[in-house]
Residue, then its C-alpha position, 0 to 999 in steps of 0.5 A: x669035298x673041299x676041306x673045311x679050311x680051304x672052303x673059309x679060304x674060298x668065303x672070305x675070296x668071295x666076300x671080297x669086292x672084287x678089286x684087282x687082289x679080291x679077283x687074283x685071290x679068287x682065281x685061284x680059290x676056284x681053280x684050286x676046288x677044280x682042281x680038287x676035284x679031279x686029280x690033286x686032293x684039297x689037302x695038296x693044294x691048300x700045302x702049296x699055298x703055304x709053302x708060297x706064301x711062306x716063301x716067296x711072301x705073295x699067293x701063287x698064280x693058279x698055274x703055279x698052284x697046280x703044279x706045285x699041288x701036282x709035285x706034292x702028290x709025286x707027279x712026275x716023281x717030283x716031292x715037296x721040296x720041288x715045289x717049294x723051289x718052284x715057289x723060289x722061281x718068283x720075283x718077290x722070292x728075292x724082292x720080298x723075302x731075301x730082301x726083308x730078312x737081310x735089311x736089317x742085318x744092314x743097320x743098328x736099328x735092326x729095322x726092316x724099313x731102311x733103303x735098299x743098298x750094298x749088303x742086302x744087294x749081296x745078301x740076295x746076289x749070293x743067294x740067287x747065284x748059289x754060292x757059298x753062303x759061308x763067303x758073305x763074311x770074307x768075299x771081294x764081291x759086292x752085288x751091283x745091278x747090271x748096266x744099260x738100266x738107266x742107274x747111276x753108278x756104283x759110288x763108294x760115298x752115295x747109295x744112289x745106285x741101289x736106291x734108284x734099283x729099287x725107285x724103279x722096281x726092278x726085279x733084283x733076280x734079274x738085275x744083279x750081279x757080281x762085282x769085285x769090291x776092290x774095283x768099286x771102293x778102292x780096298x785093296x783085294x786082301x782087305x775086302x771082307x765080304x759084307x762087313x766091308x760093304x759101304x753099307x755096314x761101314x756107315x753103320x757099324x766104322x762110323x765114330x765109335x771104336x769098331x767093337x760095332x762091327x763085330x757085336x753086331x756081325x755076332x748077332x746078325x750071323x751067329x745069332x748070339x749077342x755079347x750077353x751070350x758068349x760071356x766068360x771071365x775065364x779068358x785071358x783079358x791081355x788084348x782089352x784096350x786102355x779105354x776100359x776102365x778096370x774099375x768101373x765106379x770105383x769098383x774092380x769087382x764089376x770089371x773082373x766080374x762083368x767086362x772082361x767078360x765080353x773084352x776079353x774076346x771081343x776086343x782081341x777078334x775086334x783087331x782085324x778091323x784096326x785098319x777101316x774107319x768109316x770117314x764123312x765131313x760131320x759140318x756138312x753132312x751131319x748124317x753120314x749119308x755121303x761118307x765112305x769106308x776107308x782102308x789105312x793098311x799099316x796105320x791103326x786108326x786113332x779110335x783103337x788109341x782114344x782114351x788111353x788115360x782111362x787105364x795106360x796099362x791096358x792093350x795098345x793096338x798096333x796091328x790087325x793081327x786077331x786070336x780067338x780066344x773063345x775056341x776055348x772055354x764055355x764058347x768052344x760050344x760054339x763049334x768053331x771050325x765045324x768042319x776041320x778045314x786046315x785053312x782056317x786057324x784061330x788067329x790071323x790078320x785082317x777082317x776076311x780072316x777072321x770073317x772066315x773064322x766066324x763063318x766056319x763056326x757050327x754056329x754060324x751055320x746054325x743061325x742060318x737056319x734059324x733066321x730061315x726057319x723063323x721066316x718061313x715058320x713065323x715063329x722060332x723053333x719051340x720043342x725037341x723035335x724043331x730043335x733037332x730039326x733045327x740041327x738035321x737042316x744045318x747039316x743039310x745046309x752043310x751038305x748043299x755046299x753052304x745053299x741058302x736055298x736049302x735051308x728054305x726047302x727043309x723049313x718050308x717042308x717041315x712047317x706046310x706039315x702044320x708043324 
């Protein structure tokens, strides 16, 4: 017998007109209550469809349906976290999933509806390549596609490329590939950094401005936490620069009580990034939409000097060496340099090694899992048990060697339980 809400799955296929949708859908209804029927109780198929839908964001085949039914039941000695790599095999996996969640890590507008381009390519490239997911903040890679599909080339001024990748509906499990950053927009190998080095993110977070964008919004997109969320005016305030006023209004309590908070952090982590700018002719390209990123080694750029007469006593950036002062103090909780690697310090230069800084964090790791979680379960985690959930699956995602796939397995498992 078909249970109650696999039978209301079933109606509202069969209420349908049957367009191209309404017939898929059904296929796979009636299959499903075959099947049911026989050898794969209703209860495995109606989970199989949720961990696809969840996961890859499309109903599965009635093919897939079935073996993914047979792997929750151990066929084969197979287990649930096989099918939901089966669930992983398809297309929209990556042109949907990976995809929406990455773009609008890529913007300011943190908005989903933006073009395709070179971080979220990256993003979906080291996925489906099983890397280190840890390396999105210090790798010289970019993801490209592949050659003899009619794009035009990479282009360190123009988005064209990805553009035309996604104009033309490519499958980006098939058409990517790794490229250095250095051989594509002219940074040299020790300045690329991963993501935060993309043409990408250097249009949306160099662009104007003083650089303190690149790093709050890398904080929120790979460590989940806004500035808000890490403030302590307990930390030395040596490296905030002349443009903060040590007054605000007249008043120095708002500074000692309010933006050293946040400067006293952020502005001495914020020195790797001394040396990029994002440059576009603003006459005749208003939009930035044809400018590039650019590398000054040994020249700090003038917006880390701009409004120096708001306080000429404060810090003035001379170089891209960084210290994180947050391994101390209430943001030690942060579990920076999770797992002890001797090769990440707490100081350095330049933005790939502070990008491994970030990225060797508990927290980092954390939000991982979070932002998959949240995905795959619709919601954020609620209670106790997917908090430590939560911790069990970051740990997991450690153990995969920094898999991203791992964590999608571990949420998709945990929530087609009806949790």
């Amino acid at each position: 017998m078909i249970s109650s809400p696999f039978t209301s799955f079933l109606a509202r296929c069969l209420g349908r007109q049957l367009d191209l949708l309404s017939r898929s859908c059904l296929s796979i209804a009636l299959a499903a209550a075959a099947i049911s029927s026989t050898t794969v109780v209703a209860g495995s198929l109606e989970r199989a469809l949720v961990i696809h839908n969840r996961v890859a964001g499309v109903p599965p085949t009635p093919e897939v349906l079935t073996l993914m039914a047979g792997y929750i039941d151990g066929a084969n000695g197979k287990t649930v976290d096989d099918a939901v790599r089966e669930a992983m095999k398809n297309d929209a996996f990556y042109n949907v999933t990976l995809k929406n969640m990455a773009t609008p890590w890529t913007n300011r507008d943190q908005t989903v509806f933006a073009p395709l381009n070179d971080y979220t390519a990256t993003v979906v490239g080291l996925v489906h390549d099983d890397k280190d997911f840890r390396t999105i903040l210090s790798t010289d890679q970019l993801y490209v596609g592949k050659t003899g599909l009619g794009l035009p080339n990479y282009a360190s001024n123009s988005n064209a490329h990805y553009e035309a990748i996604e104009a033309k509906g490519l499958n980006l499990k098939d058409v990517l590939e790794p490229k250095s950053q250095s051989s594509l927009n002219g940074l040299p190998a020790e300045a690329a950094a991963g993501v935060m080095t993309s043409r990408a993110a250097a249009k949306a977070f160099f662009i104007a401005g003083t650089n303190r964008a690149m790093f709050r919004f890398t904080l929120m997109n790979h460590m989940c936490r806004d500035l808000e969320q890490v403030h302590d005016i307990t930390r030395t305030p040596d490296f905030i620069r002349q443009d903060v006023s040590r007054s605000p209004g007249g008043d120095s309590r708002v500074y000692l009580n309010g933006c050293i908070g946040c400067h006293s952090g952020m502005d001495p982590m914020a020195k790797a990034f001394a040396y990029y700018d994002y440059k576009f002719d603003a006459a005749t390209d208003p939009d930035a939409l044809s400018g590039s990123i650019q590398y000054t080694a040994g020249t700090v750029h003038k917006k880390y000097l701009q409004n120096s007469a708001t306080f000429p006593y404060g810090y003035v950036t001379t170089n891209d060496n960084w210290q994180n002062y947050w391994r101390e103090g209430i943001n030690s909780n942060l579990g920076w340099n999770w797992k002890a690697d001797p090769s990440v310090p707490a100081s350095g230069a330049g933005a790939k090694s502070m990008g491994e800084e970030l990225s060797h964090s508990h927290a980092f790791a954390a939000c991982q899992v979070e932002k998959v979680f949240k995905h795959v379960c619709l919601r954020k985690p609620a209670d106790s048990t997917d908090h430590a959930r939560i911790e069990t699956f970051t740990n997991n995602f450690a153990n995969s060697g920094y898999n991203l796939k791992q964590i999608f397995v571990d949420t998709a498992t945990y929530c087609s339980e009806g949790n």
